[in-house]
C-alpha positions in Angstrom: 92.1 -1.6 37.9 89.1 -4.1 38.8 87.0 -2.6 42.0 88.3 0.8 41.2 87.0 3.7 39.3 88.6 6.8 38.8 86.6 10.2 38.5 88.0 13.2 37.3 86.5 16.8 37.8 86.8 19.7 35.3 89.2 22.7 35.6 90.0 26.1 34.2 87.4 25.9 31.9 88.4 26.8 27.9 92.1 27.8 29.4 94.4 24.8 29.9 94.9 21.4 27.6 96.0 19.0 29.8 95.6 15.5 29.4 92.6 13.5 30.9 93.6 10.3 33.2 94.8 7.7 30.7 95.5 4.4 30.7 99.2 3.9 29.4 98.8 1.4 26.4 100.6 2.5 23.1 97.8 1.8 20.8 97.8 3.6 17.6 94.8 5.5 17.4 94.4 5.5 13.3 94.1 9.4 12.5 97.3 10.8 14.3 99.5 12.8 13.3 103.6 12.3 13.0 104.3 15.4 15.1 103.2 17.1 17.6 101.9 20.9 17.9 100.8 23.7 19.7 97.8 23.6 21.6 94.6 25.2 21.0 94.5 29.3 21.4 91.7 29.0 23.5 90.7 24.7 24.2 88.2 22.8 26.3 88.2 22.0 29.9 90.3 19.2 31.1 89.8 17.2 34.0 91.8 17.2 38.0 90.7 14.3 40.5 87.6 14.0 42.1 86.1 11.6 44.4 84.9 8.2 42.6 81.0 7.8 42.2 79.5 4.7 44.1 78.6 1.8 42.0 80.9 -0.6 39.8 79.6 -0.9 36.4 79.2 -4.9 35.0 79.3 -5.5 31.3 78.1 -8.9 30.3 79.0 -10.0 27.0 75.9 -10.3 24.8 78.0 -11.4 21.3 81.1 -12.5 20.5 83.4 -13.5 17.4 82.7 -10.3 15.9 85.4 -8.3 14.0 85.6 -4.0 14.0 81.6 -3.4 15.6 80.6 -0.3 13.7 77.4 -0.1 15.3 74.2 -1.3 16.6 70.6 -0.4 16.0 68.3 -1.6 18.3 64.8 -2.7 16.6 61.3 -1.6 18.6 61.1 -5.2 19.0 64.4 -5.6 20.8 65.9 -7.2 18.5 69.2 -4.7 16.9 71.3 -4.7 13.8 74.9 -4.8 13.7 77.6 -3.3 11.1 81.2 -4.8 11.2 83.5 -2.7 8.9 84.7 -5.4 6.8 81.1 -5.0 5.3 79.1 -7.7 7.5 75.7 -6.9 8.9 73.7 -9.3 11.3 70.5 -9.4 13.5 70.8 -10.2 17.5 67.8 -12.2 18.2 68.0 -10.2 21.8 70.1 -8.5 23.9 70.8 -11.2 26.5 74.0 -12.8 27.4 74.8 -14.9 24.4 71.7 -14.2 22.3 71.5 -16.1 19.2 73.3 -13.9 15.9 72.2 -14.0 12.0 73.7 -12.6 9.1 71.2 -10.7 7.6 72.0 -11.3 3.2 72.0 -7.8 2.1 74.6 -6.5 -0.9 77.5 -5.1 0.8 79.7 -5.9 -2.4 80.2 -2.4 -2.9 81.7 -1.5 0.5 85.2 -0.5 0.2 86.7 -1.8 3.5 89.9 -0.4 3.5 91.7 1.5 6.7 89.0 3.7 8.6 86.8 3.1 5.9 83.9 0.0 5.4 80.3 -0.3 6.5 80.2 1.8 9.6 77.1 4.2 11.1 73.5 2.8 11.1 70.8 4.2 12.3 66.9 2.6 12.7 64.3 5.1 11.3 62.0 6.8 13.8 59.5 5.2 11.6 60.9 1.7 11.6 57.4 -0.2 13.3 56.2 0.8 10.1 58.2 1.2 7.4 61.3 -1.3 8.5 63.5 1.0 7.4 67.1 1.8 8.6 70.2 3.8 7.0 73.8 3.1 7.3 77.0 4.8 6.2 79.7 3.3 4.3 83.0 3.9 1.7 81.5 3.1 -1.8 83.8 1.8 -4.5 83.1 0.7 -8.6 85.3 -1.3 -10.2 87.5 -1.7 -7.4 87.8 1.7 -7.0 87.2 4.2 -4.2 84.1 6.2 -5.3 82.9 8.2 -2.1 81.5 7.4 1.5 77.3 7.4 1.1 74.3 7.1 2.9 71.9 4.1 1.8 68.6 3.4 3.1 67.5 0.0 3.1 64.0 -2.3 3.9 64.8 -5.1 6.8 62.1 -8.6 5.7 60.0 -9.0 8.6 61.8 -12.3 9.7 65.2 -9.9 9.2 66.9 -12.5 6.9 67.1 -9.4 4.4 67.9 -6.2 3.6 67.4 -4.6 0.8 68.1 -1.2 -1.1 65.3 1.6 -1.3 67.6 5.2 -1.2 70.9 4.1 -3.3 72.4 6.6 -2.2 70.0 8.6 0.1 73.2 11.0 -0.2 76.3 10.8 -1.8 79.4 12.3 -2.8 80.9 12.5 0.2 85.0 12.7 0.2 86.9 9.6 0.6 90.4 8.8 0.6 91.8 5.9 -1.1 93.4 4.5 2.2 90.3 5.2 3.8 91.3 7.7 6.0 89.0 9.9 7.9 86.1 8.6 6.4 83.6 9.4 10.0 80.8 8.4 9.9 78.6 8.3 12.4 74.5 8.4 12.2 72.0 9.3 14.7 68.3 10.1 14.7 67.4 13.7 16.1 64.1 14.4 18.1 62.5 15.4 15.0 63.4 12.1 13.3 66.3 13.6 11.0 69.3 11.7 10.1 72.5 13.6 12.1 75.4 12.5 10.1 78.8 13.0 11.5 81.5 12.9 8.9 85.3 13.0 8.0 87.6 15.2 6.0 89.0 12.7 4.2 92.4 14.2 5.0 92.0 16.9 2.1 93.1 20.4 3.3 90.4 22.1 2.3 87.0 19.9 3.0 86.6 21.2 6.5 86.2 25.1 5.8 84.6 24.3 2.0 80.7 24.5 3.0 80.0 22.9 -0.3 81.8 19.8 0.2 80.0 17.2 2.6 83.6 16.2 4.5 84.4 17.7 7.7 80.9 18.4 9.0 77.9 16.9 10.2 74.7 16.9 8.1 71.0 17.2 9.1 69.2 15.2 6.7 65.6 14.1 6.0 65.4 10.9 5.6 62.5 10.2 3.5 64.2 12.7 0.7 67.4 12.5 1.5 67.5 16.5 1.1 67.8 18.8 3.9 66.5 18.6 7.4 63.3 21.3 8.4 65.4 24.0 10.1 69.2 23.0 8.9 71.2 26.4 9.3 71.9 26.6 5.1 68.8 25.9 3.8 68.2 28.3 1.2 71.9 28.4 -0.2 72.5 27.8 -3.9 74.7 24.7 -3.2 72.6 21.2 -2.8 75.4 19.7 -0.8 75.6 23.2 1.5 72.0 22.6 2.1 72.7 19.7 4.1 75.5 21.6 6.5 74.3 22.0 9.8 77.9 22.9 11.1 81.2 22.9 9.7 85.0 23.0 10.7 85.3 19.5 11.8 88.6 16.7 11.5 86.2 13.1 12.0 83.3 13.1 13.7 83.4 9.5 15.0 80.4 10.0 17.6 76.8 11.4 17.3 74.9 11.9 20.7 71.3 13.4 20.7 70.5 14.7 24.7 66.9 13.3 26.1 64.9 16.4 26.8 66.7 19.0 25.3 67.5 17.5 21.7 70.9 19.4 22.1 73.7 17.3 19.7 77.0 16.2 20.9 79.8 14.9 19.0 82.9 13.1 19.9 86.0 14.1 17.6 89.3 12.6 16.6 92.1 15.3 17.3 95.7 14.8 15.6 98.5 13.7 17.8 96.4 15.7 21.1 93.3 17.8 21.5 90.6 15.1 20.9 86.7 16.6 21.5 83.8 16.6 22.5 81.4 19.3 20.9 78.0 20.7 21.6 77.0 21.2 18.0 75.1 25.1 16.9 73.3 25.5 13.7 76.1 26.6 11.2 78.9 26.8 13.7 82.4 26.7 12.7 84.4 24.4 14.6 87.6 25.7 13.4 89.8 22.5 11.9 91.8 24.2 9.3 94.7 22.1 8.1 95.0 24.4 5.0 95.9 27.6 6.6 92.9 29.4 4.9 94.0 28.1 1.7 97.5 29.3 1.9 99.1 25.9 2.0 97.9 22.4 -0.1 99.4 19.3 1.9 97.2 18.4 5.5 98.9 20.4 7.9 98.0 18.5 11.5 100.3 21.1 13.6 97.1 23.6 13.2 95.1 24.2 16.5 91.9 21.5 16.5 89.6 24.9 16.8 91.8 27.5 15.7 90.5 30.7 17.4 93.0 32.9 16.2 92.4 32.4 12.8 88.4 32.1 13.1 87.7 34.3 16.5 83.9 32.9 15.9 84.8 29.5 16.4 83.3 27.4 18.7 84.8 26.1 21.8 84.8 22.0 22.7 83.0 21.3 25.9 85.8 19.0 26.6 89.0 18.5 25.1 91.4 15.4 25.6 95.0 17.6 26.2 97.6 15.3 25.2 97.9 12.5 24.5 94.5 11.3 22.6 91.9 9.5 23.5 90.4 8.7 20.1 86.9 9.1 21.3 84.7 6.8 19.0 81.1 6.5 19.5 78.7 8.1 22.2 75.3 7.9 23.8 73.2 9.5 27.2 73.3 7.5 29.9 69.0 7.5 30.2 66.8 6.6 33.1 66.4 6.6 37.5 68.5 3.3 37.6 71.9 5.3 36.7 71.4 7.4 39.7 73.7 10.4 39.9 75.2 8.8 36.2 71.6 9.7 35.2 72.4 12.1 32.3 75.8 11.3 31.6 77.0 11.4 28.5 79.1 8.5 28.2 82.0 8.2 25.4 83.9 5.5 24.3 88.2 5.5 23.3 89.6 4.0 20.9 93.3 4.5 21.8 92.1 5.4 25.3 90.5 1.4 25.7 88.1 3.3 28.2 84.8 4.6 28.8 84.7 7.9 29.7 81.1 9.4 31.6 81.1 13.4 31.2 78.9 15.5 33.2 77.6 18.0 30.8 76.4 22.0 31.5 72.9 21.9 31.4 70.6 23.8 28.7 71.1 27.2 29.7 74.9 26.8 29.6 77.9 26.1 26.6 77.6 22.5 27.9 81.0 23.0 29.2 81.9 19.2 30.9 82.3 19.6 34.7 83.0 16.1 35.4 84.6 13.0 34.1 84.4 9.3 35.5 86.6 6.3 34.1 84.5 3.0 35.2 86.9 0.7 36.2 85.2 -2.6 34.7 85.3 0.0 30.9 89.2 1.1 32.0 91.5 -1.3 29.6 89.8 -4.7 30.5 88.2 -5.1 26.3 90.8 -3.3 24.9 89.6 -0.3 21.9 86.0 0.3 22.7 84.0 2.5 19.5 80.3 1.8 20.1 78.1 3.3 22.6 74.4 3.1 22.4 71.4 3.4 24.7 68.8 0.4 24.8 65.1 1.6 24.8 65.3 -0.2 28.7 68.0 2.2 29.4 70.6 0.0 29.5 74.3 0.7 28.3 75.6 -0.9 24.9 79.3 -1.1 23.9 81.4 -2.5 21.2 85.1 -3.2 21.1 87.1 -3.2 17.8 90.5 -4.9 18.1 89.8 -6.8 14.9 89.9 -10.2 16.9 86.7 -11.7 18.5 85.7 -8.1 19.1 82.4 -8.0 21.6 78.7 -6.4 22.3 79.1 -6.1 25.7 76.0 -4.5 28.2 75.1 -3.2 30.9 72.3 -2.8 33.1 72.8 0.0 36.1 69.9 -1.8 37.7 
């Protein structure tokens, strides 16, 4: 694929579910299911070819040696923190080619690293010059024992040897399976500096339509309280753990994307065995994941539609959705900044099963932020194998991690 990229342009919007250009690796994806179903009364658009955008993307590789990159959280000094599943964290020095990496002692023994689950989302407080202060997500166990998947909030030493607990948990009690399955969870910082927290159902049938468990949603959270967000959709309900819904109906919310300029939210969503998303998130939406049947059934039914629009006629639509087979969309980010060019605005997404990147044009504000079109870069196209990561540098540049498990990578890149 080297000196090629492929483009794809949006069809038939909300009518067909075909599958996007995919590369044709069998890699299991981690959340499918074992058979395959329907499609979607009413899915996303899908993507037909288009003409390939100028430029070849070049990732350089800025770490190495890693295993299952979770995330990375640039510092204001340039410096970034990076979660590995297993339940590692560690400070780049930089972001150049090869920069210098530390393991930052912090006390991960509690982090139940098992399947999906481990020491996944971080995000770096809008207030971090001051307060060095930074949040991650992660499967909590006692005794050995699964407990639930929790926000903690932690203090980073000014030299960033250390990390240690201030919020333990800043929320809790979110579901968790014991294999770890569907256990999200991704975090990102709104424009009003709230923690927007994407997270799994734990594959239990009810979570996703139950508004007063924290699985199958994603959360609006202050940070400094750990209570809900100024202007979260459920504010005043009776349920503390409602409270924090901002919308509902959701599988696993792998990625988190806030949109420069507008503050519109995006998320990126594992499907089952097709039907992967991409969603433009509205205050207390229902994204319509059901695999209970509206309670009628109690084992995890995965032939249900990913947004079931007979069954919930409000539902909201995916701006995008991956047809069959999957992608496994992981983590996402804006593409930010006059050096992209006509990528300016992009809203890349990484795949897991996919091993791409995936650049969507988004609808603009006054629109259901339907996609119109997607590129596949070819450099990002099944040359580092599962990518999850994506995150945009204060410079504008283009972070993404791999997670193969093996000398998984940081890779960048710079559109200048």
């Amino acid at each position: 694929m080297t000196g090629v990229t492929r483009a794809l342009r949006s069809r038939r919007p909300h009518r067909t579910a075909t599958a996007v250009a995919a590369v044709g690796l069998l890699v299991a994806a981690g959340c499918g299911a074992a058979s395959p179903a329907p499609a979607p009364a009413e899915p996303a658009p899908t993507a037909a070819p288009a003409p390939a955008a100028p430029g070849e993307l070049a990732p350089v590789v800025v770490a190495a040696g890693l295993s299952h990159v979770w995330s990375v959280g640039v510092l204001p000094d340039g410096r970034a923190l990076v979660t590995e599943r297993d339940g590692r964290l560690s400070l780049l020095v930089s972001l150049d080619p090869g920069t210098a990496r530390t393991p930052v002692q912090a006390d991960l023994d509690d982090v139940f690293a098992r399947g999906e689950g481990g020491l996944m989302g971080l995000a770096v407080h809008a207030d971090f010059a001051t307060s060095n202060r930074f949040t991650t997500c992660q499967t909590h166990a006692e005794g050995g024992s699964p407990v639930d998947v929790r926000l903690v909030t932690w203090t980073l030493s000014a030299d960033g040897a250390t990390a240690t607990r201030v919020a333990d948990p800043l929320v809790g009690g979110l579901p968790i399976a014991s294999g770890g399955r569907h256990s999200g969870c991704r975090v990102a910082v709104d424009d009003g500096g709230a923690l927007v927290v994407g997270t799994g159902d734990a594959a239990m049938p009810a979570t996703p339509q139950d508004l007063t468990s924290l699985g199958g949603k994603t959360l609006r959270v202050d940070p400094a309280t750990g209570g809900p967000a100024a202007g979260n959709p459920f504010a005043d309900a009776a349920d503390p753990a409602q409270r924090l819904v901002y919308s509902y109906g959701h599988r696993n919310v792998q990625g988190v994307a806030v949109e420069p300029g507008t503050g519109r939210i995006f998320t990126a969503e594992h499907g089952p065995t097709r039907d992967d998303e991409v969603n433009l998130l509205r205050p207390g939406g229902n994204y319509g994941w059901d695999p209970s049947q509206g309670g009628t059934v109690d084992s995890y039914d995965e032939s249900v539609p990913m947004t079931d629009r007979d069954r919930f006629p409000d539902a909201v639509p995916a701006v995008w959705a991956s047809g069959s087979p999957p992608e496994a969309p992981a983590g996402a980010a804006f593409l930010q900044g006059d050096a992209w060019g006509q990528r300016n605005g992009m809203l890349a997404v990484a795949a897991l099963r996919g091993q791409k990147l995936l650049l969507m044009r988004v609808g603009p504000e006054d629109t259901d932020g339907a996609v119109s079109d997607v590129e596949i870069p070819a450099a990002l196209d099944g040359e580092f194998g599962r990518l999850r990561g994506v995150y945009t540098a204060p410079d504008g540049t283009l972070l993404v991690t791999t997670s193969n498990g093996d000398d998984d990578r940081i890779l960048r890149i710079d559109p200048s």
